[in-house]
N, C-alpha and C positions, 0 to 999 in steps of 0.2 A: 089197882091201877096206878099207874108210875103218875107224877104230874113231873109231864118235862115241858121245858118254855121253848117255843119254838123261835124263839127270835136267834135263836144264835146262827140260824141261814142268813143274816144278816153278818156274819164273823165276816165275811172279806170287809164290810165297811169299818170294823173296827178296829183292826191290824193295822198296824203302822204301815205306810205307805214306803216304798224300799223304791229306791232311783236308780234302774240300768243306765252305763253309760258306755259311749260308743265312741273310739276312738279316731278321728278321721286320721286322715295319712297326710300328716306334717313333721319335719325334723324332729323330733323326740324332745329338744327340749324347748320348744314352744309350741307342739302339739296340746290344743286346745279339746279337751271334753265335750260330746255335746252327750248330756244328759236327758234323759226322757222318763217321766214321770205315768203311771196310769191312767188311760184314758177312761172314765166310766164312759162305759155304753150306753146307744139310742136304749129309753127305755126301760131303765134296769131295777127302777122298782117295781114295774110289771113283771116283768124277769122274776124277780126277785117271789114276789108273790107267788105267780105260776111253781116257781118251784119249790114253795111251803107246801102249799098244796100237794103237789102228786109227790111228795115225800110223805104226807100225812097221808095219802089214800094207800098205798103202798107200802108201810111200815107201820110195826106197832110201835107204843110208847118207847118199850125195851130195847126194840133196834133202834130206833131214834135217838133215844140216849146215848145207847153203843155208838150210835155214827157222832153224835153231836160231839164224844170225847175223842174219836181217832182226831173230829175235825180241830180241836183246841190242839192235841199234843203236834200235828201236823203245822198250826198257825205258828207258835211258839219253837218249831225246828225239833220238837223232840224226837222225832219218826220222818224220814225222808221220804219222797214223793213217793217212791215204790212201795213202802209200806203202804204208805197211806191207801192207794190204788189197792193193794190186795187186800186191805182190812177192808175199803172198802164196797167192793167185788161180795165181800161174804153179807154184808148186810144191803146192798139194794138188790131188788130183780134184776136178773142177767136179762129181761127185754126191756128194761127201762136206765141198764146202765147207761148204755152210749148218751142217750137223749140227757138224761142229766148229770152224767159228769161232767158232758161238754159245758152249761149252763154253770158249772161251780167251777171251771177253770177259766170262762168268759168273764164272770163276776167278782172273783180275786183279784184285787188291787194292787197285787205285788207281781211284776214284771221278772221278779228273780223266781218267787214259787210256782206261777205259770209255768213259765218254761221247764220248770223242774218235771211237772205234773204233762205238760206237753209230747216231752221224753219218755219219760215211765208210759205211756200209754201207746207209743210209739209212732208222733206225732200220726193221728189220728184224719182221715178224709175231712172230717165235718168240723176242724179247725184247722188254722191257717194262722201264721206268725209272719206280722207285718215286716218288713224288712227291712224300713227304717228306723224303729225304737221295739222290734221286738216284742211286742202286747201281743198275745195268744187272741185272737177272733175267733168268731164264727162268720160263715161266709155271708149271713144280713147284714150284719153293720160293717163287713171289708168296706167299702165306699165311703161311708160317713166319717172313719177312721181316718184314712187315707185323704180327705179333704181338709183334716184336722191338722194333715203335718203342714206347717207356715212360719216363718220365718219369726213371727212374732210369737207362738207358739213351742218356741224351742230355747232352751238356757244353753246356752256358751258360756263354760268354766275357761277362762283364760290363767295359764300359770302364775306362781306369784314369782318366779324368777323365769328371765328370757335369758337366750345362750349368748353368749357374747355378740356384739356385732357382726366379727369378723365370718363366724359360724352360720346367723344368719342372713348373712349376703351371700356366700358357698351355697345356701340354701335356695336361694330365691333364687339363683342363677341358674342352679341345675334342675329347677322345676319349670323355667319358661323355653 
């Protein structure tokens, strides 16, 4: 019997946090960034548990293992999202993929591998990509999300050089 640790379904909490940013529509050279970091979800170490579990009923030690290494070469960028999806298509049940892939793409903390994962699967009915920072959901926590975007809530990256004056006055003019 293999002894594999199952904490690594915890790998989204311990990947480095990666920052999308979005650029609003200002003259180019004092277009300011606003930055959007990962939101963790309503509930996510229940999440989180639920899907120890029906990975552990579901899978033996060996495919566990197997899945646990697609998931490290995937965290670390060795294998792109398409990979990652077909490797891991071979080790879950094809009636339990949907139900927990979506759960390991709601649970990753990185707003850039989401989306990667989003795509490869061909943005999927049972998630949904907020549209103001881009977080890959599922449709329970849309709502809770979506009340999360607030002004205090959001980083504004401001340039460290502004366009000349003259540049931004041309600017303001032809925006009002």
């Amino acid at each position: 019997m293999c002894n594999v640790s199952l904490d690594f379904l915890y790998f989204w909490k311990q990947i480095d946090v990666l920052v999308l940013c979005k650029v609003e529509r200002f003259p180019s050279s004092i277009a300011p960034k606003v930055c959007f970091q990962y939101r963790q979800v309503k509930n996510a170490s229940e999440r989180n548990e639920r899907l120890v579990h029906q990975l552990k009923q579901n899978m033996g030690p060996m495919l566990l293992e197997q899945l646990q290494n697609a998931i490290e070469a995937f965290k670390k960028n060795m294998i792109d999202a398409q990979s990652f999806v077909r490797i891991s298509r071979k080790f879950i049940d094809a009636s339990e993929f949907d139900a927990i892939f979506t759960e390991l793409v709601v649970l990753l903390p990185s707003l850039q591998q989401q989306n990667q994962l989003y795509l490869a699967l061909n943005k999927p009915a049972a998630l949904k990509q907020c549209s103001v920072c881009q977080q890959i959901l599922c449709k329970d926590v849309e709502d809770d999300h979506a009340a999360s975007h607030t002004i205090t809530n959001t980083t504004i990256t401001l340039p460290t050089s502004l366009a000349p004056p003259d540049q931004l006055n041309a600017s303001v003019r032809t925006n009002t």
